[in-house]
Structure formats: C-alpha cells, structure tokens
VEXDREN-2710 file (C-alpha; in Angstrom, 1 decimal):
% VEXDREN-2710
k/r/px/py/pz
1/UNK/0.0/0.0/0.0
2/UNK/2.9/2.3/-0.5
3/UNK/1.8/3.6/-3.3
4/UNK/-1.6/5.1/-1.0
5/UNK/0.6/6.4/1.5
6/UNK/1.4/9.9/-0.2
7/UNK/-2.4/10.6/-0.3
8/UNK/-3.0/10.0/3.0
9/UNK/-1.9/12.7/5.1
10/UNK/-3.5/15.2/3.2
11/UNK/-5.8/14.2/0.8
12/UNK/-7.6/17.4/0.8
13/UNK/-5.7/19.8/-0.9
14/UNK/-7.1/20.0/-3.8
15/UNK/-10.2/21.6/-2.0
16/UNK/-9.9/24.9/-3.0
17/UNK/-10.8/27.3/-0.1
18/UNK/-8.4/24.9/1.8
19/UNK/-5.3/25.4/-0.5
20/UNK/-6.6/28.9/-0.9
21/UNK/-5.9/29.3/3.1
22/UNK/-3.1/27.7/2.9
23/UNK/-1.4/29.8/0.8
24/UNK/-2.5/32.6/2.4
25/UNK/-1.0/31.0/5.6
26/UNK/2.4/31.0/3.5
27/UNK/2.5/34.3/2.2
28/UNK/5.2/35.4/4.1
29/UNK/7.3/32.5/3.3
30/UNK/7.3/33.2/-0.5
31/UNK/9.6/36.3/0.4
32/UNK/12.5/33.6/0.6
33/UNK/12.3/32.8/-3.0
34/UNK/13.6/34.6/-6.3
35/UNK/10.0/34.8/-8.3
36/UNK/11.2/34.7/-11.8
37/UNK/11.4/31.2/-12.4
38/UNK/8.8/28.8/-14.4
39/UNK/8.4/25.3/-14.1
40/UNK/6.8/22.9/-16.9
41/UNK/5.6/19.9/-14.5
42/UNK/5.5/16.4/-15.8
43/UNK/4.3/13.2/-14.1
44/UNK/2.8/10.1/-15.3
45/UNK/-0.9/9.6/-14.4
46/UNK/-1.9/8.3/-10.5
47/UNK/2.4/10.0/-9.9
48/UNK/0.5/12.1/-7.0
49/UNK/1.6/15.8/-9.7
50/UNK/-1.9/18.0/-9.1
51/UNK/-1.1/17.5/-5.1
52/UNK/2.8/17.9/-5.2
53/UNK/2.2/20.9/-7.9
54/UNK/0.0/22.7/-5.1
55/UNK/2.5/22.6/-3.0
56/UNK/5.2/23.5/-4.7
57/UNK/3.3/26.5/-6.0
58/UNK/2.4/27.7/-2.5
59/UNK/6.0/27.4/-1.1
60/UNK/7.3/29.9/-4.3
61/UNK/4.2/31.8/-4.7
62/UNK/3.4/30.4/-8.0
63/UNK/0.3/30.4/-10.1
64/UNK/-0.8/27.5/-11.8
65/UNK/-1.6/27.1/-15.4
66/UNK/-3.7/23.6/-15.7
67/UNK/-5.5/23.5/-19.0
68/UNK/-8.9/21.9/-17.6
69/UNK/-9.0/24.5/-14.9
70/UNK/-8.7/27.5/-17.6
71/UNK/-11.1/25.7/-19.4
72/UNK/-13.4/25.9/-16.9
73/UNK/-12.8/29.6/-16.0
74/UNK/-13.5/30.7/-19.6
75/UNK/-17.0/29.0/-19.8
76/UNK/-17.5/31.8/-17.3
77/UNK/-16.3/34.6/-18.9
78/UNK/-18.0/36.7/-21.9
79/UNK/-14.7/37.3/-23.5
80/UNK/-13.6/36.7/-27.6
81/UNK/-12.1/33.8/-26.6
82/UNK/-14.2/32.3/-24.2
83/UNK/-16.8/32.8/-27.1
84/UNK/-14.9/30.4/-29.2
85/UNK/-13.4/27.7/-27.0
86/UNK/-17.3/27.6/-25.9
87/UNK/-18.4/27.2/-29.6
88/UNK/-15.5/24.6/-29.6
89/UNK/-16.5/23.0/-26.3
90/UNK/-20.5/22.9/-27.9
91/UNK/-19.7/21.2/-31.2
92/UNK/-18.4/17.8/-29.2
93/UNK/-15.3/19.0/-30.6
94/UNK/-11.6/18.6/-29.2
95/UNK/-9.6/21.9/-28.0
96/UNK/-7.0/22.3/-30.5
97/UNK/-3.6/23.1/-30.2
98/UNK/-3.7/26.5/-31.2
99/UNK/-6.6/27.4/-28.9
100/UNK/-4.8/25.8/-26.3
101/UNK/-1.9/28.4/-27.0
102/UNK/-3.9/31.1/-27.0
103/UNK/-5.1/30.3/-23.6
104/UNK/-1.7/30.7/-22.6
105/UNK/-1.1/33.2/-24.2
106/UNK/-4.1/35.1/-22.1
107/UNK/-3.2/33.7/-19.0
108/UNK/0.4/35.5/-19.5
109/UNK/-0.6/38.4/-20.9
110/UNK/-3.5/39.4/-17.9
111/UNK/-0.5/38.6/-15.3
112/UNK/-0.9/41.4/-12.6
113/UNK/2.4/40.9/-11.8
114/UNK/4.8/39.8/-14.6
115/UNK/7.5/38.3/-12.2
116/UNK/5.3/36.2/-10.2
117/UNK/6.4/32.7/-11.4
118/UNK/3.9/29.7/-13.2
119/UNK/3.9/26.4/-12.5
120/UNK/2.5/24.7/-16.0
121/UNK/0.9/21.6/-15.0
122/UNK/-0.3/19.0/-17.6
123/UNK/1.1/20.9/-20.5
124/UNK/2.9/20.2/-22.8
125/UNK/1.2/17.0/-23.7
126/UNK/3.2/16.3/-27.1
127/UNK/6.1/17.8/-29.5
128/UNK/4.1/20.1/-31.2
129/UNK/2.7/21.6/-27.6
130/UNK/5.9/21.9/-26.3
131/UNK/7.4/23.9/-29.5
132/UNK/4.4/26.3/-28.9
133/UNK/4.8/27.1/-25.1
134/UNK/9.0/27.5/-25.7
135/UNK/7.9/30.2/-28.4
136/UNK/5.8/31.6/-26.2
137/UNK/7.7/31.8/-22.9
138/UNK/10.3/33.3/-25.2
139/UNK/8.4/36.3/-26.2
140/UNK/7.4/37.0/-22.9
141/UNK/11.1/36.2/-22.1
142/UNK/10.4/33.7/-19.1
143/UNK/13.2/31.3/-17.2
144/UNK/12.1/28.2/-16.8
145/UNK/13.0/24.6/-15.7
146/UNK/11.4/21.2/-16.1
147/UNK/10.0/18.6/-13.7
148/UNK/9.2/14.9/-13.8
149/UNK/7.5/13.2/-11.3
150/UNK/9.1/10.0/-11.8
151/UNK/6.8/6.5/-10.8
152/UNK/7.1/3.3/-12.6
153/UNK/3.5/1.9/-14.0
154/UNK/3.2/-0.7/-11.7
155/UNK/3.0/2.1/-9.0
156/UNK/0.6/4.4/-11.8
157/UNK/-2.0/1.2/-11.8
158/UNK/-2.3/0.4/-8.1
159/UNK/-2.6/3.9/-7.3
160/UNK/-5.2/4.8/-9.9
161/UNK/-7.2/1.2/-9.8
162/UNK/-7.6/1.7/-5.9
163/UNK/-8.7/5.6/-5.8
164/UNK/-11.7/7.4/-5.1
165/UNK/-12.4/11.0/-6.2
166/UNK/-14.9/13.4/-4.7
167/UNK/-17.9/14.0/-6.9
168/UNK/-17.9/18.2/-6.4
169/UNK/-14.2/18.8/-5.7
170/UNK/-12.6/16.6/-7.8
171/UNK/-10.3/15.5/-4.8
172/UNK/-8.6/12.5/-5.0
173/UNK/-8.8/9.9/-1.9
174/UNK/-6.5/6.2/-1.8
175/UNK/-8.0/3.6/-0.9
176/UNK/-7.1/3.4/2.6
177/UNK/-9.2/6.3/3.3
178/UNK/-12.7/4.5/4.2
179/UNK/-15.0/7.3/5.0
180/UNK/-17.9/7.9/2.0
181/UNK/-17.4/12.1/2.0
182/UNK/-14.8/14.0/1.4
183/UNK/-13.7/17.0/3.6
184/UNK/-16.0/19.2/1.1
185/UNK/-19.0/17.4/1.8
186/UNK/-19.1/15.8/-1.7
187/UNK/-19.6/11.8/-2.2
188/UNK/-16.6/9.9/-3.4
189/UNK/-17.2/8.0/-6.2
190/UNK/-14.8/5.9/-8.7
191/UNK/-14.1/7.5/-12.2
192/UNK/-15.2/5.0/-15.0
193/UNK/-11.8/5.3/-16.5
194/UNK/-10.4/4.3/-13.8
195/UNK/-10.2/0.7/-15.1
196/UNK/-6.9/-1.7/-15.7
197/UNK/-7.9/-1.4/-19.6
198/UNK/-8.7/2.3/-19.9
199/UNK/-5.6/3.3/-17.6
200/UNK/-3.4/1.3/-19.7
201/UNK/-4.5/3.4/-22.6
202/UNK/-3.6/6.5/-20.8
203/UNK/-0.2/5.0/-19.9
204/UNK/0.8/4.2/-23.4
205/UNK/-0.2/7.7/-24.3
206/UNK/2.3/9.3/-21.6
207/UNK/5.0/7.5/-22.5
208/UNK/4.5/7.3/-26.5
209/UNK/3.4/11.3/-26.9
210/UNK/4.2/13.0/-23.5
211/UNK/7.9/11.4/-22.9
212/UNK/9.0/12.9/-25.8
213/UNK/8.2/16.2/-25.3
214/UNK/9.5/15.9/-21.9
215/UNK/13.0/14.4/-23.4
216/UNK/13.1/17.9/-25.2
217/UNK/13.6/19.4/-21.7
218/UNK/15.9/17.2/-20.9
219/UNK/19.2/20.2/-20.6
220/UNK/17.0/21.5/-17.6
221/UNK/15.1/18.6/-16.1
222/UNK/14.9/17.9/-12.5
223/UNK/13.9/14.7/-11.6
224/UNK/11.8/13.9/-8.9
225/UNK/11.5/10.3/-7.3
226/UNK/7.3/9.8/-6.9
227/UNK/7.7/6.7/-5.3
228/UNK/7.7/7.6/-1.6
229/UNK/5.2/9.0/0.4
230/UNK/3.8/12.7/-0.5
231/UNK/5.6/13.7/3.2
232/UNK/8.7/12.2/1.5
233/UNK/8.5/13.2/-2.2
234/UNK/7.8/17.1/-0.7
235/UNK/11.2/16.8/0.7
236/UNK/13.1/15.5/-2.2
237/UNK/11.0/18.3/-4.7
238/UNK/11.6/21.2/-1.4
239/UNK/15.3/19.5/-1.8
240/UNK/15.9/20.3/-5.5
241/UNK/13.9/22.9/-6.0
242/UNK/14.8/25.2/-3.5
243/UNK/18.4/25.8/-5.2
244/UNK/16.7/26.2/-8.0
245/UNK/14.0/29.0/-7.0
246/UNK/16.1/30.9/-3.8
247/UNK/16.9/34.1/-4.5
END
C-alpha cells in the first residue's frame, strides 16, 4: 500500500478554499524565493503531480496554469475567446492546439504581476505543444526549468485502480481512506476510466506522446522520485527545487 501512503496525510488539498488558506498562511514565506522562475511539470498519471504541484506553488508563490482549470474559467467569462473555446466546447469538438496556445497566451498576458512565477501543469502534452509554449515563454522572455515526477506503472496502476475521487471537488482519496465524504461534503465516487484497460491506454499515451516532449527538456530537467510517500516526495522536490527558486 505504498503507493496510497502519499495521499493519505492530506488528501484534501485539492479543495480549493483549503489550499486557498493555505497559501494565504504562506505568504510570508514566499519572500524567501527569487519569483522569476517557471516550471513545466511532468508526471505520469496516478504519480500524485496536481497535489505535489500545489505545494510546490504555495512554497514559491506560484500560479498555476492547468489546461482543464482554464477551461473551466473561460465557460465563465464573456470574452472573444471564451466565445470560441465555448463554440468549440459545444460542437463535441476537441480543443485544439492552437486554442490551447492562446489560452496561454491570455493567462500571461493578464498577469498582474509579470515576475510572479507559473507552474505549467499538464502541458505540454506532445512535441508540437511543447514547441508552442517554448515560443511563447520566449516572447514573454520567461526562465524556466522542467520537472518529472518520476513512478514506474506498476506504481501508476495500483494507485489509480484503488482511488476514489470526490464527486464536487474533484479530490482524489486512496484507498485506505474508508469514510464515504470527502472533507467538502461531496460523495466519493470511482471515475469509469479508472479501469486496468482504460488506464493502460492512458499510460501508453504518456510514454509514446508526452515522454518525448519531456526528453526535449531534458538540458534543464529535475527529476523527482514519486515513489515515496507525498511527506517524502515534498522533501526531495523542497530539496531540488529550493536551489533552483532561492533568490
């Protein structure tokens, strides 16, 4: 049960008012750190990367840029774009590349505070992703490094065959939580992809169209062992990354 170990501790902070107040908690802390940095964060499905990627953005004060998420925020907005990744969104149609680069480019260019560092998680998916945001952290003249969350797929399937996710809050649980709600209030339920077949689909996908764009990183890649539990994998990611993001 190793692999449910790094959820256990805290497996609520993906709740948003939570991580909210926890950053807020941390505020002071982020004075510590140089804020100019990016970092493109990669990690193989059920690698524990949306809970270590909070954390590291609230010990350096960084935003996050998670594709879904943006997604989300634009079906609430009235804007040109939001317009047409709704029309998109409406017509069963996939987001493509280039709308996905625009997004970025939005979220970059409505920065209140240009030096305020982004943590990039989920993206770039593939090559041609990954050619886009390099152009485009270049015109906006951003330092950045890369991560990997690195678990084997033995790990990946236990972890993601076993898990349970909040219905409202999209938090994920192990399987040695037992209780039926999660700290929202929402009912934890198990995904329908979550299934040896569809998982191994996703797998193949990482490591056929993700990998490489991650090898194209690969003269500033930190690498992360996701094996442990979260306590232990934030120490070895505090460990590297501090050197990296310190004044």
């Amino acid at each position: 049960m190793q692999g449910s170990k790094r959820f256990a501790t805290e497996p609520y902070w993906q709740c948003t008012a939570i991580s909210k107040l926890r950053s807020q908690r941390r505020s002071a802390q982020f004075k510590k750190f140089h804020n100019i940095m990016d970092l493109i964060f990669f990690g193989m499905q059920g690698s524990g990367k949306g809970t270590l990627g909070k954390s590291i953005a609230n010990r350096y004060g960084m935003l996050v840029f998670e594709t879904g998420e943006q997604l989300r925020k634009l079906s609430r907005e009235d804007s040109d774009l939001a317009k047409k990744v709704k029309s998109i969104i409406e017509a069963g149609h996939l987001v493509s590349n280039e709308v996905v680069m625009e997004i970025v480019e939005n979220f970059m260019s409505n920065l209140q505070n240009g030096e305020t560092p982004i943590l990039f998680d989920g993206i770039p998916r593939k090559t041609d992703q990954a050619r886009s945001l390099n152009s485009i952290l270049a015109r906006h003249n951003r330092k950045y490094s890369a991560v990997i969350l690195d678990i084997s797929e033995k790990t990946a399937l236990n972890r993601l065959t076993t898990r349970r996710i909040c219905k409202i809050c999209k938090t994920v649980y192990p399987a040695v939580y037992t209780a039926d709600k999660c700290a929202c209030g929402g009912e934890l339920i198990t995904r329908s992809d979550d299934n040896p077949e569809a998982i191994k689909t996703r797998l193949d996908a990482f490591k056929n169209e993700t990998v490489p764009a991650m090898e194209m990183y690969s003269d500033r890649l930190i690498k992360i062992d996701g094996e442990p539990s979260i306590e232990e994998v934030k120490k070895l990611a505090f460990a590297a990354l501090d050197g990296v993001m310190k004044r």
